[in-house]
BAFI-3210 file (N, C-alpha, C; in Angstrom, 3 decimals, decimal comma, padded with zeros to 6 digits):
// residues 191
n [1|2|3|4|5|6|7|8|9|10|11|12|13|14|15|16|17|18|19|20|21|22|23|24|25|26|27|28|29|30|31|32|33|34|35|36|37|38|39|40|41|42|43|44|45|46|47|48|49|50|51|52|53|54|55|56|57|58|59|60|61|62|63|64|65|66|67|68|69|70|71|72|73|74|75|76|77|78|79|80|81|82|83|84|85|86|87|88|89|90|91|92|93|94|95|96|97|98|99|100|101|102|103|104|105|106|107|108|109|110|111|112|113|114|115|116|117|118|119|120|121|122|123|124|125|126|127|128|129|130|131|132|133|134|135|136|137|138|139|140|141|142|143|144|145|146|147|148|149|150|151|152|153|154|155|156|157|158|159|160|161|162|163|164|165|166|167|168|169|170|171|172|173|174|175|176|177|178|179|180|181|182|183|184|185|186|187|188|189|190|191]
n.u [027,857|025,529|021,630|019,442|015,994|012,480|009,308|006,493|003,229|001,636|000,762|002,420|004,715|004,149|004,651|007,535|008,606|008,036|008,936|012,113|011,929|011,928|013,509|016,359|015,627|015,763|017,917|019,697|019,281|016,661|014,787|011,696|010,464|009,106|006,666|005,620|004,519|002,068|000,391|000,862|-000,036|-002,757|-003,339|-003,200|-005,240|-007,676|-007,203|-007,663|-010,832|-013,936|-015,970|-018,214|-021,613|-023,181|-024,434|-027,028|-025,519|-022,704|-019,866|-018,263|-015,888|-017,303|-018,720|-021,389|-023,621|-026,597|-029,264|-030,764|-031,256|-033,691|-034,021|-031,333|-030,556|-028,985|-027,976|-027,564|-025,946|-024,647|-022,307|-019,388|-019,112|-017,552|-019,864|-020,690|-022,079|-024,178|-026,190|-025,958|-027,026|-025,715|-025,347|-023,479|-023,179|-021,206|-019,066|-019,348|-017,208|-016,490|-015,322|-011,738|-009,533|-007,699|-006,389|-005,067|-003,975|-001,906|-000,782|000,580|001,737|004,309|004,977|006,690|007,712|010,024|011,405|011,983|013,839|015,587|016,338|017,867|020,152|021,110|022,060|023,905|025,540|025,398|024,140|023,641|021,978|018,755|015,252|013,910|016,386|019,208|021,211|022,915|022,007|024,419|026,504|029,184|029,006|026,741|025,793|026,374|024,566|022,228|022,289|021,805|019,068|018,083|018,655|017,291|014,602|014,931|014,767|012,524|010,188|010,814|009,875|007,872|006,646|007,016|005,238|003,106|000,631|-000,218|002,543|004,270|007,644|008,181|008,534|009,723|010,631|010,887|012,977|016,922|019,222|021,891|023,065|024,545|027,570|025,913|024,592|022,805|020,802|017,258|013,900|010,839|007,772|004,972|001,886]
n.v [-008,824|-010,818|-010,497|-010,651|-010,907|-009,982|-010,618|-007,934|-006,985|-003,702|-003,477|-004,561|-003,799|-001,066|-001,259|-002,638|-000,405|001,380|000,155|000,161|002,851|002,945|001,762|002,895|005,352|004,995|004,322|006,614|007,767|008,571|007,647|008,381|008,042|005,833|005,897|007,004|004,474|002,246|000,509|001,332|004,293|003,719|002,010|004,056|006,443|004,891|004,168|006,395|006,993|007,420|004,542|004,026|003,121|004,734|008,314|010,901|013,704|012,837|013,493|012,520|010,925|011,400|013,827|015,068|013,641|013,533|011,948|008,799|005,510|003,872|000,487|000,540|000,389|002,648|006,032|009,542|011,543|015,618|017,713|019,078|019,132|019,677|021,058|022,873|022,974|020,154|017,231|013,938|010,656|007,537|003,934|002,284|001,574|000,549|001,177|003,874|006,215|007,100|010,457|011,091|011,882|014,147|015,965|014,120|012,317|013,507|013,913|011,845|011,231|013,017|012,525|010,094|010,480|011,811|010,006|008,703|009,627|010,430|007,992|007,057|009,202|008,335|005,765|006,680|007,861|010,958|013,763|016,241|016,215|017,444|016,505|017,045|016,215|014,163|012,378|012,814|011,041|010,498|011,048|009,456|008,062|006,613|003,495|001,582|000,617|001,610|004,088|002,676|001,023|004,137|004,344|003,019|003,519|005,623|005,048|003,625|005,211|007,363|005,551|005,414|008,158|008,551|006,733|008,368|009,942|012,771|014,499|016,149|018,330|019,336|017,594|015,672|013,190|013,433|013,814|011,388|010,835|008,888|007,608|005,589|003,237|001,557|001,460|-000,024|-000,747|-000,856|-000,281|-001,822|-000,567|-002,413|-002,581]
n.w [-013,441|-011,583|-012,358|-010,420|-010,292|-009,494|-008,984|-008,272|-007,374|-007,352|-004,838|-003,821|-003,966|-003,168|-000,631|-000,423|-000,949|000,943|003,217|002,961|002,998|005,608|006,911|006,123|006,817|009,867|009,937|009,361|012,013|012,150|014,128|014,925|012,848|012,997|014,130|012,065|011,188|009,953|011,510|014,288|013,554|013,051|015,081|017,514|016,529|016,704|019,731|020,871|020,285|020,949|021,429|022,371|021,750|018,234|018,747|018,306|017,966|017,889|017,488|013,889|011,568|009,316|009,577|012,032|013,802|012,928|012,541|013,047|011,853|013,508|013,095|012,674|010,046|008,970|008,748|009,090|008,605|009,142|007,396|005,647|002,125|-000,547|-001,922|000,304|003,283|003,803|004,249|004,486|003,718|005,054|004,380|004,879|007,917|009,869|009,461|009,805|011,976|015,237|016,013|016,693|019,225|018,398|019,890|022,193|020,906|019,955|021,777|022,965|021,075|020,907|023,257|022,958|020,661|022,136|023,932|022,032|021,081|022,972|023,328|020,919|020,945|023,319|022,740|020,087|021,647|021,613|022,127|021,475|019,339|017,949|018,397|016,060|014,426|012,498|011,874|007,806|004,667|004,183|005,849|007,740|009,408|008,896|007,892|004,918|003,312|003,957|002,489|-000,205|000,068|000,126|-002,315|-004,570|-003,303|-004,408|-007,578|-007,833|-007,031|-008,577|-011,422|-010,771|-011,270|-013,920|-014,789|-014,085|-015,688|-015,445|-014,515|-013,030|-013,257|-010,785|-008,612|-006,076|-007,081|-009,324|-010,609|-010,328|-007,334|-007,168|-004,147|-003,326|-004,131|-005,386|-008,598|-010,226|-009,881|-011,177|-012,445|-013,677|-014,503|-015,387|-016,778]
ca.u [027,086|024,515|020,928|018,306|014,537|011,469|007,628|005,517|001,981|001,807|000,565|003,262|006,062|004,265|005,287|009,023|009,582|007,686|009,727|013,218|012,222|011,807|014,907|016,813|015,604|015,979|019,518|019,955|018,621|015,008|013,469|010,251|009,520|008,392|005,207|004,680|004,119|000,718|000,160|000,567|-000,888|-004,159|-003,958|-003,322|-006,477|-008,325|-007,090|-008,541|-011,942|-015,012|-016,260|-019,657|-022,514|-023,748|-026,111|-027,709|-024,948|-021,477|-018,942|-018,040|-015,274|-018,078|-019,891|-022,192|-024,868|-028,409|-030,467|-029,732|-032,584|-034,188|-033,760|-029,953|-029,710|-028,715|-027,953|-027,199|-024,486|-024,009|-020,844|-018,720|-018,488|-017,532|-020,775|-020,643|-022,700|-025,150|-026,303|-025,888|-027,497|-024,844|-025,993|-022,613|-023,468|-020,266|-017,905|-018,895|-016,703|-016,823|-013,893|-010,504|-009,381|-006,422|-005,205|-004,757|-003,145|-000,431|000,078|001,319|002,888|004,756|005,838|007,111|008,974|011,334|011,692|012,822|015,431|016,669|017,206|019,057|021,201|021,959|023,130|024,871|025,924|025,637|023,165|023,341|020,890|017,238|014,318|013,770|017,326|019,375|022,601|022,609|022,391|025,850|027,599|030,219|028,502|025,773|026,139|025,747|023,456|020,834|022,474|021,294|017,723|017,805|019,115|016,263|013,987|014,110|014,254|010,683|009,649|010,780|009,559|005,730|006,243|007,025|004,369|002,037|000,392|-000,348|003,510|005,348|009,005|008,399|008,230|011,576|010,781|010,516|014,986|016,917|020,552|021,751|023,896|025,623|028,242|024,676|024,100|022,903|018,889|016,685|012,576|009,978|006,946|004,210|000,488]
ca.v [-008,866|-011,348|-010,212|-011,085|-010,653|-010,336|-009,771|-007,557|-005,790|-002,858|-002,813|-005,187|-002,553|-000,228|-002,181|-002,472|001,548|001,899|-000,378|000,576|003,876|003,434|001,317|003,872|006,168|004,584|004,412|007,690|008,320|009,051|006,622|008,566|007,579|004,672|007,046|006,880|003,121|002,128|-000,150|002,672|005,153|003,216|001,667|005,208|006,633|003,706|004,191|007,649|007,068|007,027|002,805|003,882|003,274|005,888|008,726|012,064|014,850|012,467|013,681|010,959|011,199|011,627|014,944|015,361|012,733|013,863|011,006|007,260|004,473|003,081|-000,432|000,507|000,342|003,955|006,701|010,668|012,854|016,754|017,799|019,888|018,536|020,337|021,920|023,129|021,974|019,222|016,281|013,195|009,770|006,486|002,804|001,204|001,876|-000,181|001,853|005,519|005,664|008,651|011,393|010,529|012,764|014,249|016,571|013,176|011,610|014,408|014,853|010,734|010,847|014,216|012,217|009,067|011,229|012,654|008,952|007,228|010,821|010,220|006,520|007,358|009,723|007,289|004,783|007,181|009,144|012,054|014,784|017,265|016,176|017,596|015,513|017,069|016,222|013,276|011,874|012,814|009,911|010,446|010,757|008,690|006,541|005,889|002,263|001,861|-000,541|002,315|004,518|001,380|000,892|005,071|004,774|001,823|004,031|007,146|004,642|003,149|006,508|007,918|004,877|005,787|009,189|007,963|006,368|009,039|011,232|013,802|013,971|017,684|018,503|020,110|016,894|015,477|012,169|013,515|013,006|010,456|011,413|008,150|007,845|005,011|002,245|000,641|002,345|-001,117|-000,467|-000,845|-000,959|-001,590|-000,757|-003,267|-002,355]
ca.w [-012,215|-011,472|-011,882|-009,509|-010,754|-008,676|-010,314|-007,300|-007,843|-006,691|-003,539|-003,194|-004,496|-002,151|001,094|-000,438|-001,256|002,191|003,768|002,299|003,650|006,880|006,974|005,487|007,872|011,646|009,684|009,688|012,816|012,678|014,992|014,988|011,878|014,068|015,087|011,041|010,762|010,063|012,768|015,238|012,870|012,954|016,700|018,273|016,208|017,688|021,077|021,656|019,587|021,573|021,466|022,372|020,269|018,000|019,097|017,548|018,329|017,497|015,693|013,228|010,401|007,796|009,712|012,901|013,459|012,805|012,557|013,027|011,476|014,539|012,632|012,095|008,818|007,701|009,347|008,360|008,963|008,629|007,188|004,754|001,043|-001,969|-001,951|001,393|004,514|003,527|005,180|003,702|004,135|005,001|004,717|005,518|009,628|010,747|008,395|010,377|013,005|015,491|014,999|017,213|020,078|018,097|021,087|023,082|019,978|019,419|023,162|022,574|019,971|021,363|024,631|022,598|019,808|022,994|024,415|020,836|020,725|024,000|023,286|020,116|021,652|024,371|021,734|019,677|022,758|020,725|022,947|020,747|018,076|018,839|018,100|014,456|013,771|012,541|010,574|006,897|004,505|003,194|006,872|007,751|010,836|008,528|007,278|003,241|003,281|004,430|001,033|-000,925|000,301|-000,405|-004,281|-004,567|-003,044|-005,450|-008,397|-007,523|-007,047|-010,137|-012,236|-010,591|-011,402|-015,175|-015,001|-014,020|-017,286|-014,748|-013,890|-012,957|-012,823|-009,850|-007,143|-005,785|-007,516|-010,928|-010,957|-009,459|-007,496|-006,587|-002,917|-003,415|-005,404|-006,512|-010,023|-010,796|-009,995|-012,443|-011,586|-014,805|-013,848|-015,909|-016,654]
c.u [025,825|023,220|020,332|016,487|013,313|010,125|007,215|004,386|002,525|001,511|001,894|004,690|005,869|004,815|006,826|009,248|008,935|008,888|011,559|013,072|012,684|013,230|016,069|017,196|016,243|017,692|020,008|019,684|017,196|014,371|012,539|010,048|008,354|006,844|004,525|004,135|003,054|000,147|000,265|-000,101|-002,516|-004,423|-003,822|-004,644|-007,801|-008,115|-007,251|-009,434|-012,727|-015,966|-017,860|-020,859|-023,339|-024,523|-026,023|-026,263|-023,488|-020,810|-018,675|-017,083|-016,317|-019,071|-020,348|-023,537|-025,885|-029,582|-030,116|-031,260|-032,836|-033,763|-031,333|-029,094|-029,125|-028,365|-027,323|-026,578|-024,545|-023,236|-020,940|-018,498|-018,811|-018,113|-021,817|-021,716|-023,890|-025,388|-026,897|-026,367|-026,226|-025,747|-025,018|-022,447|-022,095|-019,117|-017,932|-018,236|-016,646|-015,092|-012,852|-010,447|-007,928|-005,236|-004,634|-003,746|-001,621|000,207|001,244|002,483|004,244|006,240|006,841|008,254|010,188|011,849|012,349|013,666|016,319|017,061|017,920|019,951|021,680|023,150|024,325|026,134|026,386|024,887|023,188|022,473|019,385|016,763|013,931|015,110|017,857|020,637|022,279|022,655|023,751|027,077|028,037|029,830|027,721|025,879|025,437|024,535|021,764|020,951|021,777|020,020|017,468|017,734|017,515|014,887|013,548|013,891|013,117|009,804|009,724|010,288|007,707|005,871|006,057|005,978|003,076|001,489|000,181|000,833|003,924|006,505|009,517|008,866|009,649|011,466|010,899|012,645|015,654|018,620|020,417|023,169|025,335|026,508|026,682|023,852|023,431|020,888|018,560|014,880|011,889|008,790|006,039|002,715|000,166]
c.v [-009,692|-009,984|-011,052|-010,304|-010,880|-009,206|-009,362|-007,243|-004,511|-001,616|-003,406|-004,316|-001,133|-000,006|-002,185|-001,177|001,579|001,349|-000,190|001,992|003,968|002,845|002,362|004,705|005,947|004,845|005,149|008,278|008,488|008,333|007,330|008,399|006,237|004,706|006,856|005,489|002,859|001,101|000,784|003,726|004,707|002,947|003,356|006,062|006,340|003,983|005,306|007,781|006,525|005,766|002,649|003,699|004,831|006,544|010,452|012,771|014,544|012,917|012,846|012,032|011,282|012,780|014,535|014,481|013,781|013,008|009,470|006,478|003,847|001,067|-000,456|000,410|001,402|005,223|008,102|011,290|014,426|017,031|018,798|019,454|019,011|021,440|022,696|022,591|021,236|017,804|014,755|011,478|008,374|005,288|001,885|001,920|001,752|000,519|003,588|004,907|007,484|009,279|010,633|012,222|013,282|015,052|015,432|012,521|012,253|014,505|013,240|010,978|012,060|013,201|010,740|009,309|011,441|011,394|008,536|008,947|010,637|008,518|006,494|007,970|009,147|006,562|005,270|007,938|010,624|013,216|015,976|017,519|016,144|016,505|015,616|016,536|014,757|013,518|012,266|011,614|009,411|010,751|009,479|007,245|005,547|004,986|002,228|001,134|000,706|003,702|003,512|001,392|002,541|005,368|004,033|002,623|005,224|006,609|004,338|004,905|007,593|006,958|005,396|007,389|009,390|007,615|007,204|010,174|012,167|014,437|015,813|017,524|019,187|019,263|016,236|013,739|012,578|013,447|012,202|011,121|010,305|008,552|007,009|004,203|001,607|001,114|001,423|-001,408|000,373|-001,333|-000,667|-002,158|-001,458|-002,699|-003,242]
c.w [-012,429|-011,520|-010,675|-009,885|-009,835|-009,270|-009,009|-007,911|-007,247|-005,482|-002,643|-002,995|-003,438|-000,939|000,498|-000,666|000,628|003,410|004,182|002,636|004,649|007,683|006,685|006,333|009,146|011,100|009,705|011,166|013,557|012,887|015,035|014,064|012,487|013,983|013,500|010,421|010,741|010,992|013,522|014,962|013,820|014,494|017,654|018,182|017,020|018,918|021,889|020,676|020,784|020,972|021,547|021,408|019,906|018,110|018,388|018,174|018,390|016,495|014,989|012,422|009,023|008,596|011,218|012,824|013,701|013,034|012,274|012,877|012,887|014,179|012,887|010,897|008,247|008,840|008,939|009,038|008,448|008,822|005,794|004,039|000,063|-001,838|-001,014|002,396|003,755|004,419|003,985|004,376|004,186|005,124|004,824|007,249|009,986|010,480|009,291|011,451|014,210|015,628|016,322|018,171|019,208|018,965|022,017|022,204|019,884|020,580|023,523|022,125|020,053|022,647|023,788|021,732|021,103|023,477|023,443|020,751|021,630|024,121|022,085|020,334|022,450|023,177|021,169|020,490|021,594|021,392|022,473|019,581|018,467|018,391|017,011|013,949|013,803|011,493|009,096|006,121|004,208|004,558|007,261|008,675|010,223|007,792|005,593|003,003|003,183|002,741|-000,351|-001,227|000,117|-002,068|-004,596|-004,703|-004,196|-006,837|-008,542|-007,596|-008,184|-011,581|-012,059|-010,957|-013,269|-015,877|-014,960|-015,290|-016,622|-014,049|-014,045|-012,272|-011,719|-008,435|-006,904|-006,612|-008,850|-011,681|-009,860|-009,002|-006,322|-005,621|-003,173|-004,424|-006,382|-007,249|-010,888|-011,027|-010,950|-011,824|-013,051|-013,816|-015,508|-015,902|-015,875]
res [x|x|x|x|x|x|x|x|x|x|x|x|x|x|x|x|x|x|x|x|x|x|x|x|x|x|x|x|x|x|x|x|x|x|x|x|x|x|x|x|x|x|x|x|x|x|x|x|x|x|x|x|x|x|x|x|x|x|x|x|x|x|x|x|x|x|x|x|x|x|x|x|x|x|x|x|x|x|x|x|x|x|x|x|x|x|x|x|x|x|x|x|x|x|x|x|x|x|x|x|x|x|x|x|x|x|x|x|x|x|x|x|x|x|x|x|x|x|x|x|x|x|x|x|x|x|x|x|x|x|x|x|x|x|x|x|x|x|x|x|x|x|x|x|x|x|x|x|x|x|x|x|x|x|x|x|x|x|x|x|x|x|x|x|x|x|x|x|x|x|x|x|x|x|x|x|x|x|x|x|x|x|x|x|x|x|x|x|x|x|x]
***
């Protein structure tokens, strides 16, 4: 068998196991993974965050404003860290951002999950599979190709767990149980 060789980093290796998931997935079924893509992640966040500029009594993801530099350079937050409520001074301004509506976010991402179920069930005409549910990887509809990008998947994932000195036999990456004919992956991970 031919190889084929390709050098990544590993933010680059991150984007192919991420990728090879989500492929994987829709293959099975679970178009809402969709909802976990980071482009929607991030723009939904964004799209119920208050735009306004910052004033004394905002929630922010770093605490409760308190006090904002008249200049703009700095501005303090109280919040919960470690060593319980304290109030802490920021001087990257542009970086607080104020908190996200997450009941508006979930009530989204709620109505969009039932839309990508009832357009998979169309396709499949299948109407019996809720919205948590989906094809296993190892049923019959499900094309190998998506077994493939799964074997792939737990190799990468068991090479970083290899890699980790902090590593327990407890996490589902710590053994590999490959799906399909391709016993042929092989991932070295590189300092």
């Amino acid at each position: 068998m031919e190889k084929n060789i390709i050098e990544v980093n590993n933010k680059q290796l991150w984007v192919i196991q991420k990728a090879l998931n989500f492929f994987s997935r829709v293959g099975i079924g679970q178009w809402d993974e969709i909802l976990n893509h980071p482009t929607y992640e991030t723009h939904t966040e964004d799209l119920f965050r208050d735009k306004n500029p910052l004033k004394v009594g905002d929630e922010t993801e770093r605490g409760t404003v308190v006090e904002i530099n008249k200049k703009g350079k700095w501005i303090k937050t109280e919040g919960s860290w470690g060593n319980g409520k304290e109030i802490k001074k920021w001087t990257d301004v542009q970086n607080v951002k104020k908190s996200t509506d997450w009941e508006k976010v979930h009530n989204l991402r709620d109505e969009v999950k039932q839309l990508l179920t009832n357009s998979r069930n169309t396709l499949i005409q299948d109407f019996s599979i809720g919205s948590n549910g989906s094809w296993g990887i190892h049923n019959s509809n499900v094309d190998d190709s998506c077994r493939v990008a799964f074997d792939i998947i737990q190799v990468i994932r068991h090479q970083r767990w290899l890699a980790n000195p902090e590593r327990t036999s407890y996490t589902v990456d710590s053994h590999i149980s490959l799906t399909s004919d391709s016993h042929n992956v092989k991932v070295r991970l590189d300092e």
